[in-house]
Backbone as CSV, one residue per row, in Angstrom:
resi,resn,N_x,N_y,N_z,CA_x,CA_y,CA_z,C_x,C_y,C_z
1,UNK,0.834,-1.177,0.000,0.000,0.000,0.000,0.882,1.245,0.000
2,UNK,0.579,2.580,-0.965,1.181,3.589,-0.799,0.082,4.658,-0.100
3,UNK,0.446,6.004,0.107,-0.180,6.885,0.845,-0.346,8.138,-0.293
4,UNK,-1.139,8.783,-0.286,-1.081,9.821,-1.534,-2.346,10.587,-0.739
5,UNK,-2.529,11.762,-1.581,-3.349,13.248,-1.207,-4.180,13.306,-2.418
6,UNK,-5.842,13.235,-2.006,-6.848,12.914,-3.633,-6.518,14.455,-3.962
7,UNK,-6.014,15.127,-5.650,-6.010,16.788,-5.593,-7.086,16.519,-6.559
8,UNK,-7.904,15.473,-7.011,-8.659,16.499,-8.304,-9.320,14.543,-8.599
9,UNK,-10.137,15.149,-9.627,-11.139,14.557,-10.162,-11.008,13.936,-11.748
10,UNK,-11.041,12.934,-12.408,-10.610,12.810,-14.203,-12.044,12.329,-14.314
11,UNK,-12.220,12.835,-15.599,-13.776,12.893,-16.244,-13.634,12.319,-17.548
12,UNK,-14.061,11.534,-17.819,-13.628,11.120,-19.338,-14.580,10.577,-20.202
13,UNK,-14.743,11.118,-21.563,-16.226,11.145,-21.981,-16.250,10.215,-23.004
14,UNK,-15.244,9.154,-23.251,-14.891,8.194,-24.214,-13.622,7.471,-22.756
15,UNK,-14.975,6.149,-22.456,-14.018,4.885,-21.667,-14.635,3.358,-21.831
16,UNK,-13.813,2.969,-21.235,-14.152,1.378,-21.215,-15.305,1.119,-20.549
17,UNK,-16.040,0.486,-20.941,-17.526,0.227,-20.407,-17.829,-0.388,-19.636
18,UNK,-16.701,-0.839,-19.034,-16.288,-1.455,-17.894,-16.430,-0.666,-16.933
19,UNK,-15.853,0.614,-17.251,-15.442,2.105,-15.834,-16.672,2.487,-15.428
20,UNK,-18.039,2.388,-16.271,-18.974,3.147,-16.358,-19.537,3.141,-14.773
21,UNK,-19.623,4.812,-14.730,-20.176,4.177,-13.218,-18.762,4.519,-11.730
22,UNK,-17.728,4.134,-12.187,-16.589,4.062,-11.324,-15.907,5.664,-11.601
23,UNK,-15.904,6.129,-10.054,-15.128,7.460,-10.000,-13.833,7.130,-10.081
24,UNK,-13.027,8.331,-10.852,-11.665,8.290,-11.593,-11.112,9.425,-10.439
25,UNK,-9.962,9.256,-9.849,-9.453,10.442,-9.038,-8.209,10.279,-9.353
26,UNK,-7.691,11.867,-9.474,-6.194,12.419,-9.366,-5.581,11.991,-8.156
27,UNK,-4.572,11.335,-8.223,-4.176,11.132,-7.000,-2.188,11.874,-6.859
28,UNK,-1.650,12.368,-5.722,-0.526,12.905,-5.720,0.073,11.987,-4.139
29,UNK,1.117,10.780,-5.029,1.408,10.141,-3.905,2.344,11.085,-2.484
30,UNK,2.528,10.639,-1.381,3.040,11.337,-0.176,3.859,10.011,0.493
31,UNK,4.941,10.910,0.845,6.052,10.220,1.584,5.694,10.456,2.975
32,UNK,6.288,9.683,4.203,5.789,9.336,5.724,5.331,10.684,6.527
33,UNK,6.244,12.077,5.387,5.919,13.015,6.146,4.416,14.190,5.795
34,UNK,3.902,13.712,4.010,3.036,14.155,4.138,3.486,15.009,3.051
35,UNK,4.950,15.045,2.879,5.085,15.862,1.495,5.228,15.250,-0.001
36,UNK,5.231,16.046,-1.226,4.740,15.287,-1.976,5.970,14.528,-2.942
37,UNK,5.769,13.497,-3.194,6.702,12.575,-3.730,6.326,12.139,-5.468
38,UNK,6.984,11.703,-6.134,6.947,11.478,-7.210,5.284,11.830,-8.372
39,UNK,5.025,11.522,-9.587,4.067,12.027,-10.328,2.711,11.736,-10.098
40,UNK,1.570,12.623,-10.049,0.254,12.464,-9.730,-0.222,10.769,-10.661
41,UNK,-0.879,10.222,-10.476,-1.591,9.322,-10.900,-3.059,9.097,-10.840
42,UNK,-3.748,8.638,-11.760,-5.040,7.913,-12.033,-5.308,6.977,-11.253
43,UNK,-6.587,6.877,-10.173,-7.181,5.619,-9.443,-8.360,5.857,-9.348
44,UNK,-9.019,4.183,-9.214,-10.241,4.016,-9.174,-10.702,4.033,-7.546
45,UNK,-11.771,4.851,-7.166,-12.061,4.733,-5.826,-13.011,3.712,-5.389
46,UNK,-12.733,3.458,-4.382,-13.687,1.930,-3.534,-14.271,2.449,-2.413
47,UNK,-13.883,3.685,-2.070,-14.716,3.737,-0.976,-15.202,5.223,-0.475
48,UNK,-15.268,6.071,-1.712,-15.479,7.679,-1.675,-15.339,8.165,-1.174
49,UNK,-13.998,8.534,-1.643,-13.274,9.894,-1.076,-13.270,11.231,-1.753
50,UNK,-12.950,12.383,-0.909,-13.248,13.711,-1.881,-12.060,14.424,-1.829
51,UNK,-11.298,15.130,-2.845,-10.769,16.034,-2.705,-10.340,16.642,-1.529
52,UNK,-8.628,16.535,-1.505,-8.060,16.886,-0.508,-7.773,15.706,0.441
53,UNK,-8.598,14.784,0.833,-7.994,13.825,1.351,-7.314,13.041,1.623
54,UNK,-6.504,12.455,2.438,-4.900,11.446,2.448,-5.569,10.073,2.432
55,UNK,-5.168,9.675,1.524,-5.629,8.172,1.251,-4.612,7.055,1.227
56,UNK,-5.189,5.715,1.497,-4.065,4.668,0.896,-4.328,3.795,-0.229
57,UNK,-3.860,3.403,-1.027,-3.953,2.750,-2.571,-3.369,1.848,-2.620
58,UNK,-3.538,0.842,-3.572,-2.522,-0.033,-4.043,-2.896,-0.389,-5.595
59,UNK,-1.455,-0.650,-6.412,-1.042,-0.998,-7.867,-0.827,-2.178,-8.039
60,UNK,-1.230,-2.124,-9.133,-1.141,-3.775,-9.784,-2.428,-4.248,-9.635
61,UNK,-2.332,-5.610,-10.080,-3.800,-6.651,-10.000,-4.136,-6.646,-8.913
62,UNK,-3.695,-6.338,-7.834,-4.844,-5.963,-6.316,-5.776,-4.835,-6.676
63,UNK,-5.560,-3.972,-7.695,-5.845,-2.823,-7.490,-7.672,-3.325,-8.136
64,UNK,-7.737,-4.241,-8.823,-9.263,-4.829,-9.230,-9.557,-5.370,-8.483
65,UNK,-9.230,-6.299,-7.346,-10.174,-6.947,-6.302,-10.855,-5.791,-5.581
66,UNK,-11.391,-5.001,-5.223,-12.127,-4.590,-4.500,-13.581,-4.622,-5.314
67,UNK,-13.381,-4.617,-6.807,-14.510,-4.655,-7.818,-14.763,-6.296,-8.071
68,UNK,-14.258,-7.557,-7.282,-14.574,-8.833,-8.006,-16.061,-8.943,-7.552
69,UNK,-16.967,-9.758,-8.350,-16.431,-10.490,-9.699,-16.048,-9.882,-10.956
70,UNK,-16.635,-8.264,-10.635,-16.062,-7.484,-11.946,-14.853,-7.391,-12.437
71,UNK,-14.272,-7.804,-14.092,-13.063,-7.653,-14.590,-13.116,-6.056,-14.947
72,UNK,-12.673,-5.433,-13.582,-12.387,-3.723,-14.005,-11.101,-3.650,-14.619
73,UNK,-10.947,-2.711,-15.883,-9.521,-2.488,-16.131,-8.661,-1.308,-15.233
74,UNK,-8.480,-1.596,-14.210,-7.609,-0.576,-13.302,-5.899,-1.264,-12.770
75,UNK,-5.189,-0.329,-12.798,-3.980,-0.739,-12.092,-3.744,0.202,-10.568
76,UNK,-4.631,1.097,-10.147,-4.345,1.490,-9.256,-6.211,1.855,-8.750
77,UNK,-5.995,1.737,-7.200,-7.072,1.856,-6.821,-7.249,2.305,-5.281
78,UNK,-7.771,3.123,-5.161,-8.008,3.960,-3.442,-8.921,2.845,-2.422
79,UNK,-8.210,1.923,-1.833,-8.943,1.717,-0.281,-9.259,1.733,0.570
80,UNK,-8.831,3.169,1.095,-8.548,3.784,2.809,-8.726,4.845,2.712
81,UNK,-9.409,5.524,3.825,-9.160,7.191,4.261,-7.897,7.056,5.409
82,UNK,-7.432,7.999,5.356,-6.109,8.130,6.684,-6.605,9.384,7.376
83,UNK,-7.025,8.938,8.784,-7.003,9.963,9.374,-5.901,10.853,10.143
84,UNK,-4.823,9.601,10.397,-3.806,10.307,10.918,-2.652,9.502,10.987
85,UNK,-1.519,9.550,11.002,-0.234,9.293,10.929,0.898,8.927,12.181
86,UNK,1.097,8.208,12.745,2.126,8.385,14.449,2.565,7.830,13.897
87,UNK,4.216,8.114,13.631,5.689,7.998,13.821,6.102,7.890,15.332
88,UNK,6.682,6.461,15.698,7.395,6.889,16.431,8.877,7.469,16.218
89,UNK,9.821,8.309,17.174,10.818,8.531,16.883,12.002,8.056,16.352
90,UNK,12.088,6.714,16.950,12.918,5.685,16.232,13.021,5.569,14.524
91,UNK,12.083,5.661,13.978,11.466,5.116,13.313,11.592,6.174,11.706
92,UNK,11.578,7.275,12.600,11.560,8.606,11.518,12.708,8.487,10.996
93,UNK,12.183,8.899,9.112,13.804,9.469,8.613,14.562,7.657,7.876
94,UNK,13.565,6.778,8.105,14.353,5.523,7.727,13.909,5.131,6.752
């Protein structure tokens, strides 16, 4: 599972007919501290989330089980809200 921040919404007016129905979100992954790490990405949400929120995801063929028996075409997909984060000290920075 990675951690990312939902910034935005994808709308797309020509998709797989598969998607129909399934919200598309911008997603901007986040490193332990909350800042932002490598390129925004496309995911399918499972459990509606809105804008602005810290979420957790996962890629690859996990990313369709939350839709079985449906064969969704997704490689990434939102399963979690995060409400909050504890580091212990040890731990930070590794």
């Amino acid at each position: 599972m990675k951690l990312a921040r939902v910034i935005g919404n994808v709308v797309c007016t020509i998709k797989d007919a598969r998607l129909t129905g399934k919200k598309i979100l911008l997603l901007q992954e986040i490193d332990d501290t909350g800042s932002p790490c490598g390129e925004p990405l496309a995911a399918l949400d499972a459990v509606g989330v809105g804008s602005g929120e810290m979420i957790f995801f996962v890629t690859s063929k996990e990313a369709a089980f939350p839709f079985d028996p449906d064969e969704i075409p997704t490689d990434a997909c939102v399963l979690g809200v995060i409400d909050h984060i504890n580091l212990s000290s040890s731990s930070a920075g590794h």
